[in-house]
N, CA and C of each residue as an Amber inpcrd file, in Angstrom:
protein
   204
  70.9380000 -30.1770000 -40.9550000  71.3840000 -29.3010000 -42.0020000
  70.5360000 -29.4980000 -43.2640000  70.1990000 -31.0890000 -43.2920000
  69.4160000 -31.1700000 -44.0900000  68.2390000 -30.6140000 -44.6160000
  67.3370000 -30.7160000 -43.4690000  65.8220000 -30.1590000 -43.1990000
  66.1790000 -29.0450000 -43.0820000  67.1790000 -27.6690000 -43.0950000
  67.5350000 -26.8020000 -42.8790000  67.2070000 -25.9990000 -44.4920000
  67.8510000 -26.4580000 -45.5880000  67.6280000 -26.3170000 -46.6960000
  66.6150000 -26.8030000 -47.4660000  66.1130000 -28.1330000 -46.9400000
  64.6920000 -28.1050000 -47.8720000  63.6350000 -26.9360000 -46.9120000
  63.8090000 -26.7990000 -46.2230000  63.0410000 -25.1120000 -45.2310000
  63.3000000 -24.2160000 -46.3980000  64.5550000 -23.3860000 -46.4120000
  64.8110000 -22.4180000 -47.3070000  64.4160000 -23.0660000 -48.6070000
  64.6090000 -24.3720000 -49.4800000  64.0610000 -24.4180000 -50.5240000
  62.2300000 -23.7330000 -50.7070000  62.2210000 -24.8500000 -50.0600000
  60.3270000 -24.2710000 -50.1030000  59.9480000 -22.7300000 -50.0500000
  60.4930000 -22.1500000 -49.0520000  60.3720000 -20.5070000 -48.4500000
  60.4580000 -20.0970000 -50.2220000  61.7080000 -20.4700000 -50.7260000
  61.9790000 -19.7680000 -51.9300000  60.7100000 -19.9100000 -52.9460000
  60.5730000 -21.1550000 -53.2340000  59.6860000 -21.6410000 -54.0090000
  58.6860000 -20.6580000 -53.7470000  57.7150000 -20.3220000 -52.4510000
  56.6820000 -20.3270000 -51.6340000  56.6830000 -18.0720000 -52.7220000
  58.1120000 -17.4380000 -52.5530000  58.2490000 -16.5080000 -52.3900000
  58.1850000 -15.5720000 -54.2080000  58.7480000 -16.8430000 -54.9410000
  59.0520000 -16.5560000 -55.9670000  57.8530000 -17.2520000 -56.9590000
  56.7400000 -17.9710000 -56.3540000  55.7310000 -18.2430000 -56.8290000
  54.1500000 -17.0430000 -56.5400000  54.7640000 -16.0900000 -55.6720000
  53.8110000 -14.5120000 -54.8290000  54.8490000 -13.7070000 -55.2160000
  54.6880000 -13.6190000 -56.4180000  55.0810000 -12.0790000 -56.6010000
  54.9240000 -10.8790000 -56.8450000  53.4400000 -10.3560000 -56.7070000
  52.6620000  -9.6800000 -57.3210000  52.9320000  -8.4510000 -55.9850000
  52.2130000  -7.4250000 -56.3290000  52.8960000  -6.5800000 -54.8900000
  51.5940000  -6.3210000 -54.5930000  51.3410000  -5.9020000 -52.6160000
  50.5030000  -5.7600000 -52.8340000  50.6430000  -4.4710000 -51.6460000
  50.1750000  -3.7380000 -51.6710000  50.0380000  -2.2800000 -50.3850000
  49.6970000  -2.5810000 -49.3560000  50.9490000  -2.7210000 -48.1660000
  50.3790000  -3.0440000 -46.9480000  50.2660000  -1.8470000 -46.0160000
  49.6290000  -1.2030000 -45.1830000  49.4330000  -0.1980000 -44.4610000
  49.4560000  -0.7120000 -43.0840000  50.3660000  -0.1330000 -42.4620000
  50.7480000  -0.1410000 -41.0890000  51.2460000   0.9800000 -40.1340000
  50.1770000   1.1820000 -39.4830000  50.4980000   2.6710000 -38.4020000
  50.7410000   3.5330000 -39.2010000  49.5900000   4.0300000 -40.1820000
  50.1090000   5.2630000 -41.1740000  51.2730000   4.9920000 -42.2210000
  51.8970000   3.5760000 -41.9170000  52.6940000   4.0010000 -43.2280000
  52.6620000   2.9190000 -44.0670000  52.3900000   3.4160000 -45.5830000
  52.3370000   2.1290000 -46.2910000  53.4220000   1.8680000 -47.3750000
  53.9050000   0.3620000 -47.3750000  54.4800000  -0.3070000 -48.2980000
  53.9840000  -1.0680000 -49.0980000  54.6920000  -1.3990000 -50.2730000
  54.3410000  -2.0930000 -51.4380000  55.0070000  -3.4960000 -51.7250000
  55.2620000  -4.3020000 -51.1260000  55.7750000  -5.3780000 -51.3910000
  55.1530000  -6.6930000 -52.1040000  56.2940000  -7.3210000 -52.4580000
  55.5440000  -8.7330000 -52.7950000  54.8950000  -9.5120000 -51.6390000
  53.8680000 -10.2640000 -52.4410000  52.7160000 -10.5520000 -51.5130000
  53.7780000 -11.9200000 -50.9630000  54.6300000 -12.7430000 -51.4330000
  55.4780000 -14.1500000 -50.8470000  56.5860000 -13.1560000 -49.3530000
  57.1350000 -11.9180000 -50.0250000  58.4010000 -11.4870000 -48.8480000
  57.3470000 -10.9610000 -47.3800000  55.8010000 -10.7340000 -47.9080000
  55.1900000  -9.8070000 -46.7560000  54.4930000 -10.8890000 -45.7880000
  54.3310000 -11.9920000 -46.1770000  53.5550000 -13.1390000 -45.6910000
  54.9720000 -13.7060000 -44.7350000  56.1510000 -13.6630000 -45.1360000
  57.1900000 -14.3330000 -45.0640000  57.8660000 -13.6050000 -43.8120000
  57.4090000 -11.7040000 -43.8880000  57.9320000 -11.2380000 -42.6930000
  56.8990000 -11.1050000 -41.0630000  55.6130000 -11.2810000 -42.1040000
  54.4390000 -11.5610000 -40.8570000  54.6770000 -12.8030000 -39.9950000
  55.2130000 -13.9080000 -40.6840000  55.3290000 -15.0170000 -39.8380000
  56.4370000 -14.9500000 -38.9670000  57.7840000 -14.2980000 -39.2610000
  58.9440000 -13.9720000 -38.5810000  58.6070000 -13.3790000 -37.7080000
  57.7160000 -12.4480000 -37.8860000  57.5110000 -11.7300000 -36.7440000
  56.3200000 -11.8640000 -35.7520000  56.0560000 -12.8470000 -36.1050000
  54.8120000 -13.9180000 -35.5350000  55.6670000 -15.0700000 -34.2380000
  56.6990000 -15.2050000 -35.3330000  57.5100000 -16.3380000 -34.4730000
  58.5790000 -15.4840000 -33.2400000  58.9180000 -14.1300000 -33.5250000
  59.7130000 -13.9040000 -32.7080000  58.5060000 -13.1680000 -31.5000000
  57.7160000 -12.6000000 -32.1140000  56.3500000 -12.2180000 -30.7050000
  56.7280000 -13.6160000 -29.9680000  56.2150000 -14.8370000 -30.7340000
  55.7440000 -15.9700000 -29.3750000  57.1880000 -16.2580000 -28.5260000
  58.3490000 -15.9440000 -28.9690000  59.5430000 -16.3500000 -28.8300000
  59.4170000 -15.8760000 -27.3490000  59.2820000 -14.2820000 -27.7520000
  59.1040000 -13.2660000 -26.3570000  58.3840000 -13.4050000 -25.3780000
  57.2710000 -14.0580000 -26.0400000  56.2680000 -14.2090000 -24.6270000
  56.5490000 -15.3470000 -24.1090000  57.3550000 -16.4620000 -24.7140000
  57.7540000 -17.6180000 -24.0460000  58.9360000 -17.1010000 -22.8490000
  59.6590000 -16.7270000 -23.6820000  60.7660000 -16.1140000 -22.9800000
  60.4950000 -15.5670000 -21.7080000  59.6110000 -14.8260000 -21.4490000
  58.9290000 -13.6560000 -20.2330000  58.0340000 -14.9440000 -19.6390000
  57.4140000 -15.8080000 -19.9250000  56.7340000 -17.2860000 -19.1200000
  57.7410000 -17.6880000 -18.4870000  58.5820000 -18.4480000 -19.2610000
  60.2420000 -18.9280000 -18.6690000  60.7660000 -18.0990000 -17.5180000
  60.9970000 -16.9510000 -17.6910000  61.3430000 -16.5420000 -16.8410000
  60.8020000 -16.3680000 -15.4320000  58.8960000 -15.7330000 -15.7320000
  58.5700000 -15.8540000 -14.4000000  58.3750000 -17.0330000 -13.6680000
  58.3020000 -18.2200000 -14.2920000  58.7420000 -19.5650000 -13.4490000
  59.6510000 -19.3860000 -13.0740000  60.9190000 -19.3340000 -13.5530000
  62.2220000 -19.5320000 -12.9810000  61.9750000 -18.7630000 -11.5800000
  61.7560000 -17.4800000 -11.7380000  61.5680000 -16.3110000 -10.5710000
  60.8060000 -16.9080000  -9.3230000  59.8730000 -17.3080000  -9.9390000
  58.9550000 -18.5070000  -8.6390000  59.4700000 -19.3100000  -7.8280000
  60.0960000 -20.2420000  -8.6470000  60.4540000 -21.5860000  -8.0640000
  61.8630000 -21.1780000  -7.4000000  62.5950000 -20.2750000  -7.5050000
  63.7340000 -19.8560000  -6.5000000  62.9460000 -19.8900000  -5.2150000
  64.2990000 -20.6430000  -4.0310000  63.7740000 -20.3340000  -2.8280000
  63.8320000 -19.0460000  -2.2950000  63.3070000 -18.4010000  -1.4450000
  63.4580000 -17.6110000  -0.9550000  63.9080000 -16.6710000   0.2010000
């Protein structure tokens, strides 16, 4: 719980120290955000990609190693 909140401390720190906005363009459409929340949603969504592809690894082992 601990290491849970010095996580979110820092994030904050990390977010509220980038605040400048900056135009991100993606598939035709662009937003303006702060440069700390856009860095902050690239990695989320960095972490949930690998999540997925772990997830889909995991699985086709599992699928393997069943007998048949």
């Amino acid at each position: 719980m601990a290491s849970g909140a010095l996580v979110l401390i820092i994030l904050l720190i990390f977010i509220l120290q980038n605040l400048q906005r900056v135009v991100i363009s993606f598939l035709g459409w662009d937003f303006e955000w702060p440069l700390g929340v856009a860095i902050l949603f690239a990695a989320i969504a960095g972490t949930l990609l690998m999540a997925l592809a772990g997830g889909a690894r995991i699985w086709q082992l599992r699928r393997n190693a069943t007998p048949k």
